[in-house]
MDTraj code that builds the backbone (N, CA, C; nanometers):
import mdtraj as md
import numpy as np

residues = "UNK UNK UNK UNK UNK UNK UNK UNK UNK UNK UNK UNK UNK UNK UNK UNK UNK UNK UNK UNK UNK UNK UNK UNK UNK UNK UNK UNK UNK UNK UNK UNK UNK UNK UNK UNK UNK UNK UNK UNK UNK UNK UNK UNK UNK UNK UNK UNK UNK UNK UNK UNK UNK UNK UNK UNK UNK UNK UNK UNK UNK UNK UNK UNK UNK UNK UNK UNK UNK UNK UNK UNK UNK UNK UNK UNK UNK UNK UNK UNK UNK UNK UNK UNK UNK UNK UNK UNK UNK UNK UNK UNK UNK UNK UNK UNK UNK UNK UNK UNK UNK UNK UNK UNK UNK UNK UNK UNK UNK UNK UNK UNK UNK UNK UNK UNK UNK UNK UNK UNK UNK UNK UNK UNK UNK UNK UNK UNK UNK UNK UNK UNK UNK UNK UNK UNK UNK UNK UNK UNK UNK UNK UNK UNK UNK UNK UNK UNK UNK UNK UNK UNK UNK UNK UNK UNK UNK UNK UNK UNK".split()
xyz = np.array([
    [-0.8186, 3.9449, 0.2360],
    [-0.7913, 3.8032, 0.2210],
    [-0.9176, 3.7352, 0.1710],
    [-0.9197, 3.6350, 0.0512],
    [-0.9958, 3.6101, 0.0110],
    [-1.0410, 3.4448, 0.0655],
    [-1.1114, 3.3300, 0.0524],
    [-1.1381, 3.2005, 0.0867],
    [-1.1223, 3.1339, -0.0518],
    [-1.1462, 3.0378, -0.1105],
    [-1.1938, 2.9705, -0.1997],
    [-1.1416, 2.7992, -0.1702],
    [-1.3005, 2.7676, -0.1600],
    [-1.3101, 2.6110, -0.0911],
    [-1.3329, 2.5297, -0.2072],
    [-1.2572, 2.4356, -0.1630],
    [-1.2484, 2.3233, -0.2711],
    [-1.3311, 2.2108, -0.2092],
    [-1.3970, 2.0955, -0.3027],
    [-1.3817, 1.9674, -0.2138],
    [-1.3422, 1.8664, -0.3203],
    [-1.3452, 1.7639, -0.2620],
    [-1.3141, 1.6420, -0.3211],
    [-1.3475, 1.5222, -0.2399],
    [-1.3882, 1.4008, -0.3623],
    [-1.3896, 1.2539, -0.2796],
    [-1.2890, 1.1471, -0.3706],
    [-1.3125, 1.0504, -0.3063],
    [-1.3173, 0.9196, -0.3942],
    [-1.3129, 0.7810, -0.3234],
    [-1.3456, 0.7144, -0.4139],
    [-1.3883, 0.5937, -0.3596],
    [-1.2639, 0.4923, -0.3519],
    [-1.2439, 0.3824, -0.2701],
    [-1.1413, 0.2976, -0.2413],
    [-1.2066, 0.1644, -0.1657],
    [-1.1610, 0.0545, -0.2041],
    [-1.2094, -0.0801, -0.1547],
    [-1.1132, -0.0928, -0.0252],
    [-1.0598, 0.0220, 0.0160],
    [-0.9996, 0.0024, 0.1425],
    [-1.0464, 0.0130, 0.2690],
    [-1.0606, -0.0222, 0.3814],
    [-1.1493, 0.0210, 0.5097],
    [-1.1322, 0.1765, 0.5331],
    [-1.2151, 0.2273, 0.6255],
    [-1.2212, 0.3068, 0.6563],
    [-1.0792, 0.3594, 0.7423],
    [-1.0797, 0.2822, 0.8480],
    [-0.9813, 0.2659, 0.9772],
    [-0.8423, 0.2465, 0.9364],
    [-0.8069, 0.1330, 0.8403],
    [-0.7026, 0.0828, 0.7573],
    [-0.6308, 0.2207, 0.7060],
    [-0.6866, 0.2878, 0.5906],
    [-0.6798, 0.4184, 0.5436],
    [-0.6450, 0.5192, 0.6209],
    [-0.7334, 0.5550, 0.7334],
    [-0.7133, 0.6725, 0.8385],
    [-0.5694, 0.6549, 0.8975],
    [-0.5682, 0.5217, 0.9106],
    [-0.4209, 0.4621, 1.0226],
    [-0.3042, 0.4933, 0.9334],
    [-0.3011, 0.4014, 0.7883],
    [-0.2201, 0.4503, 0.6448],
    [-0.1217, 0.5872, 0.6907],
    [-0.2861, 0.7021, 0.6361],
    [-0.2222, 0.8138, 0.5868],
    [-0.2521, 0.9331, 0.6605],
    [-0.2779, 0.8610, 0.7929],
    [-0.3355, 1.0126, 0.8852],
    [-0.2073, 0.9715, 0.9939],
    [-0.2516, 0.8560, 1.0448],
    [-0.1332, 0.8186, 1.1746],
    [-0.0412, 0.8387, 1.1484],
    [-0.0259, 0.7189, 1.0350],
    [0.1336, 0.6701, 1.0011],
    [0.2167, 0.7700, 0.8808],
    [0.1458, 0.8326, 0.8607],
    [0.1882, 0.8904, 0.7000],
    [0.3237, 0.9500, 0.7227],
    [0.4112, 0.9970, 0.8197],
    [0.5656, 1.0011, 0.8239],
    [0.6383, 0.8822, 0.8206],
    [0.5830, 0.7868, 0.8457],
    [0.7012, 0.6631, 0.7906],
    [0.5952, 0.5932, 0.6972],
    [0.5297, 0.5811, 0.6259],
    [0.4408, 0.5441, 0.5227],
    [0.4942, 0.6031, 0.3793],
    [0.4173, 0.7267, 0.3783],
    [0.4439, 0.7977, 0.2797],
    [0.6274, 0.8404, 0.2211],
    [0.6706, 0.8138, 0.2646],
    [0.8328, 0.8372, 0.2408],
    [0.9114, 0.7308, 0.1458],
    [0.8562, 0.6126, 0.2198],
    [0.8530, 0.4544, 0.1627],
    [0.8187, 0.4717, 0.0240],
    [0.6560, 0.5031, 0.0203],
    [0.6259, 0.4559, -0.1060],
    [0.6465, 0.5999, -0.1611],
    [0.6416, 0.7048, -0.1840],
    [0.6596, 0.8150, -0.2479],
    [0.8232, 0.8623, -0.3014],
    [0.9092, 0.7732, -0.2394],
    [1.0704, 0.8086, -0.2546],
    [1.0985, 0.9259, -0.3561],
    [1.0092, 0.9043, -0.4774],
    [1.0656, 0.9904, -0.5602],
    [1.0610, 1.1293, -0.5585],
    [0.9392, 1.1690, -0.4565],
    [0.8852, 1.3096, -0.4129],
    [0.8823, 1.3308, -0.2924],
    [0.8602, 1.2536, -0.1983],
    [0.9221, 1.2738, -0.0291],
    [1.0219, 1.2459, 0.0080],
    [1.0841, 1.2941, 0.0420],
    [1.2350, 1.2417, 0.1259],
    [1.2344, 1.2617, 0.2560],
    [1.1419, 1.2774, 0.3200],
    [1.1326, 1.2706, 0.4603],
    [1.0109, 1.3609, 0.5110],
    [0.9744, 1.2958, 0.6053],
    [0.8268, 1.3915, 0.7105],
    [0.8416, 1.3285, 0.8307],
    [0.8982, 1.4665, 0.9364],
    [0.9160, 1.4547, 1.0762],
    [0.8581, 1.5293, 1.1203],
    [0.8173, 1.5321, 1.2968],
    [0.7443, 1.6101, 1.3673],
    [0.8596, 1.7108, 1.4568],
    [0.7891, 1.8274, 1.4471],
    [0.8874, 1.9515, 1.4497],
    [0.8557, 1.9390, 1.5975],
    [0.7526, 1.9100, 1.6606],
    [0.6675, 1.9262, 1.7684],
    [0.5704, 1.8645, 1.7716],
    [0.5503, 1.8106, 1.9041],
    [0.4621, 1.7146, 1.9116],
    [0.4467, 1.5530, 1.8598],
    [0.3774, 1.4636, 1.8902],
    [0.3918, 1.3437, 1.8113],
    [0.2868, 1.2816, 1.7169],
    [0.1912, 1.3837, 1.6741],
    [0.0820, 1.3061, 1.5771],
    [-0.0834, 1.3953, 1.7032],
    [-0.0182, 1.4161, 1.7641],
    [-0.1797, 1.4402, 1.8435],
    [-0.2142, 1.6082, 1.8108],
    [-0.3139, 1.6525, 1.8379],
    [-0.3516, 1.7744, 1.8309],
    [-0.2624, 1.8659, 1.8387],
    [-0.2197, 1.9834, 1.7693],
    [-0.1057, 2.0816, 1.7788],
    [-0.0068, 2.0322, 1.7570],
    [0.0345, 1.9198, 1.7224],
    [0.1524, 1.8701, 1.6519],
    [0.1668, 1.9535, 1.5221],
    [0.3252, 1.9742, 1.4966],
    [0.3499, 2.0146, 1.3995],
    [0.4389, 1.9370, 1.2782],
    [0.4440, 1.8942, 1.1512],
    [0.5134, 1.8256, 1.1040],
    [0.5364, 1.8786, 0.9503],
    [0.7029, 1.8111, 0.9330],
    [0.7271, 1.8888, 0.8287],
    [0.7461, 1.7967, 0.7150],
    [0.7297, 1.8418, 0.5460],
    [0.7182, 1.7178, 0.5157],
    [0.8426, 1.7605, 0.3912],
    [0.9665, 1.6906, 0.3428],
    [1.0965, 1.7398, 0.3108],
    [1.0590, 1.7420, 0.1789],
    [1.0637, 1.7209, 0.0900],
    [1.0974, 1.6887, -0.0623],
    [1.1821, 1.6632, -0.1373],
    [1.2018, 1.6158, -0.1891],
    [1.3400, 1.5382, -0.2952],
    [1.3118, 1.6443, -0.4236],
    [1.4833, 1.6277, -0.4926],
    [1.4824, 1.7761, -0.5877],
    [1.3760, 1.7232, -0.7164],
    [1.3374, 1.6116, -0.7246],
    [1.2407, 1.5886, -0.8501],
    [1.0891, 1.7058, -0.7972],
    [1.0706, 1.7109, -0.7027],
    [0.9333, 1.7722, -0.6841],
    [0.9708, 1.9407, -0.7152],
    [0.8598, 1.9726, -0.7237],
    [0.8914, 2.1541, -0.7260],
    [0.9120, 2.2264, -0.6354],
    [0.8169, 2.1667, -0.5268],
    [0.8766, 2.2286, -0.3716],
    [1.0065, 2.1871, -0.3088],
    [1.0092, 2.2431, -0.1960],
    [1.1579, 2.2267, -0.0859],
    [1.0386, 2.1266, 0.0220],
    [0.9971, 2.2381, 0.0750],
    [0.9402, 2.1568, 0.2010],
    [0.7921, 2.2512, 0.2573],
    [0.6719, 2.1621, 0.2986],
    [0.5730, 2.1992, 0.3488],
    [0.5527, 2.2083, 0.5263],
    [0.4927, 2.2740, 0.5857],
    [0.4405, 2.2540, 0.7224],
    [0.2856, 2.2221, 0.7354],
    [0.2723, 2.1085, 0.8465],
    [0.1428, 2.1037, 0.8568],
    [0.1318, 2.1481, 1.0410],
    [0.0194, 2.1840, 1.0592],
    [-0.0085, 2.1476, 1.2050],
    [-0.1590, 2.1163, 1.2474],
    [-0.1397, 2.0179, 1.3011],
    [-0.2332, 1.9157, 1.3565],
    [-0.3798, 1.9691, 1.3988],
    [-0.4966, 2.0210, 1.3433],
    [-0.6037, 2.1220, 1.4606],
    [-0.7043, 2.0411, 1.5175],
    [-0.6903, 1.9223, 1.4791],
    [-0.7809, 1.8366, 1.4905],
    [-0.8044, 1.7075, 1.4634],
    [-0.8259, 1.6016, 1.5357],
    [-0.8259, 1.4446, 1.5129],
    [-0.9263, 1.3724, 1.6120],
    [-1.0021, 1.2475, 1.5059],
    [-1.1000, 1.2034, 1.6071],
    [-1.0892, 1.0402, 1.5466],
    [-0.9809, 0.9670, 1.5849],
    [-0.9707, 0.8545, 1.5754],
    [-1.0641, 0.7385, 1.5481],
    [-1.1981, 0.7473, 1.6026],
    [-1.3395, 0.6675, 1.6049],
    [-1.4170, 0.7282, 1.4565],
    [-1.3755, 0.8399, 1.4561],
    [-1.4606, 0.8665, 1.3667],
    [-1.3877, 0.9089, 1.2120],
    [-1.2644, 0.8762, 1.2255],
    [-1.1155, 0.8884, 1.1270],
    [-1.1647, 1.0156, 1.0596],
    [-1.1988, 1.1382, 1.1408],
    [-1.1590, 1.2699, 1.0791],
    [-0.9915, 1.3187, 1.1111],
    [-0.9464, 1.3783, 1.0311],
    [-0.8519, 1.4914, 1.0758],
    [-0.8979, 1.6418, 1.0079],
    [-0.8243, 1.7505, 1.0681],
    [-0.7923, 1.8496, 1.0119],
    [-0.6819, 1.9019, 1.0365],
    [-0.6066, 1.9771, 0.9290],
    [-0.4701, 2.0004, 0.9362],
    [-0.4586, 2.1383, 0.8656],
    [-0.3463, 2.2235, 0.8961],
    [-0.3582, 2.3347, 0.8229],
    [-0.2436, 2.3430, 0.7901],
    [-0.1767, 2.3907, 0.6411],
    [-0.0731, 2.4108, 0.5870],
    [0.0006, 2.5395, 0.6471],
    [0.0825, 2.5674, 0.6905],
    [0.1318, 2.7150, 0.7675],
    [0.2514, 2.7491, 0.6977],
    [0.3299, 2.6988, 0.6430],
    [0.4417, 2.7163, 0.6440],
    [0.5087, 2.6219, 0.4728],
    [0.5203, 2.7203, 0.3650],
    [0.6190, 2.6167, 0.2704],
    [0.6031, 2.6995, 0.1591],
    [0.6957, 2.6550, 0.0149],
    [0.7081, 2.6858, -0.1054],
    [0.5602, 2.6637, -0.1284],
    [0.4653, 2.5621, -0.1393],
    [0.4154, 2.5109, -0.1570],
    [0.2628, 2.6539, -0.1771],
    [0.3015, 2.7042, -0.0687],
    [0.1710, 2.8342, -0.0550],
    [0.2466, 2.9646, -0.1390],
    [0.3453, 2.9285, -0.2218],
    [0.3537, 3.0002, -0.3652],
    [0.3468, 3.1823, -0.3250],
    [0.3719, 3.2413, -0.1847],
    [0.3847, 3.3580, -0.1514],
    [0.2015, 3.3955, -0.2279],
    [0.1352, 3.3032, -0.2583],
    [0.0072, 3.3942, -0.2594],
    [-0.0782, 3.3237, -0.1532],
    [-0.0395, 3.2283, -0.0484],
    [-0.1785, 3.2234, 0.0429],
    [-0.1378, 3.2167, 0.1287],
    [-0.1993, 3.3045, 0.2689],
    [-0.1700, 3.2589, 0.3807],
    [-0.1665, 3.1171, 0.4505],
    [-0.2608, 3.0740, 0.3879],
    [-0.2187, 2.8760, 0.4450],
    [-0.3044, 2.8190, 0.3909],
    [-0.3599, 2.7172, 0.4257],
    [-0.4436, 2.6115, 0.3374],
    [-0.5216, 2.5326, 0.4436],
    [-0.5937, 2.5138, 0.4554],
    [-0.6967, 2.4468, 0.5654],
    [-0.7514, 2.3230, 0.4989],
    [-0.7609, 2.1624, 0.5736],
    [-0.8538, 2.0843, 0.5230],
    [-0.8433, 2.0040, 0.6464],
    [-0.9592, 1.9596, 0.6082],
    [-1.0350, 1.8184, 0.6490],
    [-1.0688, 1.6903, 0.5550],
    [-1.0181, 1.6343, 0.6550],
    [-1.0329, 1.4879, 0.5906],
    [-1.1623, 1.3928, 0.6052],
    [-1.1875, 1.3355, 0.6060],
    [-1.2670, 1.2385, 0.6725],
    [-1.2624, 1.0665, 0.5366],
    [-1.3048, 0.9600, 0.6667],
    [-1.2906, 0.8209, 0.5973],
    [-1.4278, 0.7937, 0.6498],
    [-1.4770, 0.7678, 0.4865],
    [-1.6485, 0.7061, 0.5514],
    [-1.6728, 0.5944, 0.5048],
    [-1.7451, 0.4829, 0.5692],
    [-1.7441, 0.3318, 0.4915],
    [-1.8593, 0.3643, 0.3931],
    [-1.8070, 0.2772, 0.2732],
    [-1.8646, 0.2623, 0.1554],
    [-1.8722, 0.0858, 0.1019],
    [-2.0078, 0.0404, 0.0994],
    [-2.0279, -0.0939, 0.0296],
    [-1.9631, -0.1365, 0.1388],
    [-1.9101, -0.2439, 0.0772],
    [-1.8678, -0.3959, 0.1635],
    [-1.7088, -0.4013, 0.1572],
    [-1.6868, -0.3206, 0.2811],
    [-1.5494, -0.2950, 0.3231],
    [-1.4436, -0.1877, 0.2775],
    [-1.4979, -0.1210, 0.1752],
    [-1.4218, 0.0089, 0.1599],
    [-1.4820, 0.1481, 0.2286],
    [-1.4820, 0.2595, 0.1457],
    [-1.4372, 0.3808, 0.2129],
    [-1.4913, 0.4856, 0.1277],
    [-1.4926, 0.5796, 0.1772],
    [-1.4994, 0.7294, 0.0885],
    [-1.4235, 0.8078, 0.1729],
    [-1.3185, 0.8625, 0.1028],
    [-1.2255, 0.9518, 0.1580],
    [-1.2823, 1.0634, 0.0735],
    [-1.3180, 1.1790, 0.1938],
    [-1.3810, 1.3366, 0.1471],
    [-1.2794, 1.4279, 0.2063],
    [-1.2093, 1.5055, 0.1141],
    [-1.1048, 1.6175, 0.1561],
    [-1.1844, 1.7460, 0.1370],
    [-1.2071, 1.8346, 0.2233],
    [-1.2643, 1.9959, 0.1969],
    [-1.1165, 2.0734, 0.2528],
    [-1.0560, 2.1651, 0.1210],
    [-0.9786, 2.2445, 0.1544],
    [-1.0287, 2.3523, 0.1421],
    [-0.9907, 2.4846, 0.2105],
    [-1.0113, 2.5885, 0.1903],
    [-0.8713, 2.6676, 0.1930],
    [-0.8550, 2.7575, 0.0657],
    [-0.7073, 2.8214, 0.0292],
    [-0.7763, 2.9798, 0.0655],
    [-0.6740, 2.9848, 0.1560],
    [-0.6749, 3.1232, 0.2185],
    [-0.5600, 3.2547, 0.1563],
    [-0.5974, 3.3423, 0.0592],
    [-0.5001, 3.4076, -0.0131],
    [-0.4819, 3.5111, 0.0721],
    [-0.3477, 3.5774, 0.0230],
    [-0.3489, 3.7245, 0.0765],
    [-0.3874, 3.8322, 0.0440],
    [-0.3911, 3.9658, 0.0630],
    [-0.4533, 4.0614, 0.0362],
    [-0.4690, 4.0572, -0.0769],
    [-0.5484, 4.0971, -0.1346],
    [-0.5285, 4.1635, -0.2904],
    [-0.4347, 4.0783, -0.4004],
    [-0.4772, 3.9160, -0.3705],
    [-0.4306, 3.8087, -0.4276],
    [-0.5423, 3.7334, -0.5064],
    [-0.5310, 3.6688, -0.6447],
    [-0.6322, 3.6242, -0.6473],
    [-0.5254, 3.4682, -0.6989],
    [-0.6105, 3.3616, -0.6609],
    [-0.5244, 3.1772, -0.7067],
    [-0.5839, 3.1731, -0.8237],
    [-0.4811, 3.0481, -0.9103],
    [-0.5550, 3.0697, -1.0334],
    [-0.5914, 2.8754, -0.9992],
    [-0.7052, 2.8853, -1.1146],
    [-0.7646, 2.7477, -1.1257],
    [-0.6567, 2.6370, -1.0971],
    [-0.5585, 2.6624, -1.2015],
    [-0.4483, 2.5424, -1.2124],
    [-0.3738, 2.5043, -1.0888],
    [-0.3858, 2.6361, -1.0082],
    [-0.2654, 2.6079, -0.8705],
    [-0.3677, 2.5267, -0.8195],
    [-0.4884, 2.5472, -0.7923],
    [-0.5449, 2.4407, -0.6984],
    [-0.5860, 2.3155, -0.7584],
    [-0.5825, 2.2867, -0.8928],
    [-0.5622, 2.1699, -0.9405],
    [-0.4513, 2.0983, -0.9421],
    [-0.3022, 2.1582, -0.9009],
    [-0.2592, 2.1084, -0.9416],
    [-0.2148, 2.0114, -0.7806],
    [-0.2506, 2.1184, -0.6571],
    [-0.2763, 2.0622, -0.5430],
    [-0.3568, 1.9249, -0.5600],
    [-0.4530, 1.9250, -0.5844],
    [-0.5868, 1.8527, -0.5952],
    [-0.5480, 1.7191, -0.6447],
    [-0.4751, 1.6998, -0.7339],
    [-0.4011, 1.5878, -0.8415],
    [-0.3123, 1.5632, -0.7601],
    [-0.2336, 1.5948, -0.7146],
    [-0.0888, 1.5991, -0.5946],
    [-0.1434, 1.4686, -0.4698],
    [-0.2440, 1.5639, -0.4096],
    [-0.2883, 1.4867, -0.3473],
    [-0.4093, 1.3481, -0.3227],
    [-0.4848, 1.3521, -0.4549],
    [-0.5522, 1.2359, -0.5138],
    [-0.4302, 1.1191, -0.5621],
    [-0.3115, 1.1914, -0.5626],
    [-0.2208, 1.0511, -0.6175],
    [-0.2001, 0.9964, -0.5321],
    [-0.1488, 1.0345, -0.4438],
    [-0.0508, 1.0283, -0.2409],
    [-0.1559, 0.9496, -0.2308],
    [-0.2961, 0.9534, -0.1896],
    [-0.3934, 0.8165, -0.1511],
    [-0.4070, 0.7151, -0.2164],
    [-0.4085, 0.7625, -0.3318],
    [-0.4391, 0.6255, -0.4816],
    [-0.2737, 0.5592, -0.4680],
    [-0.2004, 0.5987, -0.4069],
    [-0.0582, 0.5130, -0.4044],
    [-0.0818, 0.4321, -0.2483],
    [-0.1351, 0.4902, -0.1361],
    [-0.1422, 0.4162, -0.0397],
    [-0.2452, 0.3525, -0.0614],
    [-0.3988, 0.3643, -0.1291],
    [-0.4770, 0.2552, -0.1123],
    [-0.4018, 0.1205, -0.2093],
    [-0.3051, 0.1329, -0.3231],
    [-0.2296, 0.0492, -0.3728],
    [-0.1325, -0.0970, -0.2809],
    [-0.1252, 0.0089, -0.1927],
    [-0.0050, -0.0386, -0.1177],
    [-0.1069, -0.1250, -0.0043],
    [-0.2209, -0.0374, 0.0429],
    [-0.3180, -0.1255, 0.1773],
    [-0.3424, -0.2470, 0.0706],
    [-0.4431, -0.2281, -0.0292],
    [-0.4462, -0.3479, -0.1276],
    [-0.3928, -0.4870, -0.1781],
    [-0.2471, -0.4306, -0.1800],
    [-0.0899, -0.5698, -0.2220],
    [-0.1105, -0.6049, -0.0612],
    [-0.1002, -0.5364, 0.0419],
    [-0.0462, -0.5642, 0.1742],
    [-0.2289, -0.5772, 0.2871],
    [-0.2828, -0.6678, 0.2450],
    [-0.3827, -0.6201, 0.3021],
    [-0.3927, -0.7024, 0.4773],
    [-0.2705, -0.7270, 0.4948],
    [-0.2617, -0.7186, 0.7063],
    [-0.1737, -0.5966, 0.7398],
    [-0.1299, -0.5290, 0.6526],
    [-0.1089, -0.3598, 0.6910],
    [-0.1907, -0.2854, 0.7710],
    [-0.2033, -0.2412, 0.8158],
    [-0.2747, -0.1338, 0.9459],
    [-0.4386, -0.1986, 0.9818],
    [-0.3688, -0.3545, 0.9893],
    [-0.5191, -0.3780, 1.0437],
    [-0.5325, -0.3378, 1.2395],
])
top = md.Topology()
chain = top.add_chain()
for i, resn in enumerate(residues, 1):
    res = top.add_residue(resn, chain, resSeq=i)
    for name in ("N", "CA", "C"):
        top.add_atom(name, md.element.get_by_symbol(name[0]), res)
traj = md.Trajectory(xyz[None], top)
């Protein structure tokens, strides 16, 4: 089994806390709302959002996947980290055992944020990922925030 870690940032005039609450707390009735065309639903299989929670996230037939699993390994509310690990979906393309990341929301300037994602894609034996699959993750999920910092933005007494 091989590793290959990704990272990523970007910047947002959104709070730190605002953001974390968005798309870490709330992101099963958040993300569904504004994503309609590619989520069709994310419920908790187990648990309710806290550590070892498990949640599944559905997809509508426009997306390429069916449906992903996450489960919860880690959350620190004060300090708006999560970590979550992918276990379960189309999504890990029968070449990775799962997908690992961390999040974190760090204040930037005068009232926004830096949202830093480190994934690490865990393949299977004698598997190798190609560039594009994890780009195309990477883009997937740089949109999903750039649509909720949209939405904190228009709505800014949302997750105060």
């Amino acid at each position: 089994m091989g590793v290959v870690k990704v990272s990523q940032s970007f910047k947002t005039k959104v709070t730190p806390d605002r953001m974390f609450k968005a798309l870490i707390l709330d992101s099963h009735n958040l993300c569904p709302q504004l994503m309609f065309s590619s989520i069709k639903s994310i419920e908790y299989l187990q648990g309710n959002g806290d550590v070892g929670s498990i949640k599944q996230l559905n997809f509508t037939e426009a997306s390429p996947f069916r449906y992903v699993k996450h489960r919860i390994d880690g959350l620190d509310k004060e300090k708006w980290t999560c970590k979550f690990t992918m276990i379960e979906g189309d999504a890990l393309m029968d070449k990775l055992e799962k997908i690992t990341y961390e999040v974190k929301f760090e204040p930037y300037g005068y009232g926004g944020c830096v949202c830093k994602i480190q994934s690490e894609y865990h393949t299977k034996e004698n598997v190798e990922i190609k560039e594009e699959d994890i780009e195309f993750g990477k883009d997937r999920a740089i949109g999903m925030y750039e649509v909720v910092e949209a939405y904190l933005l228009a709505h800014p007494r949302a997750y105060i």
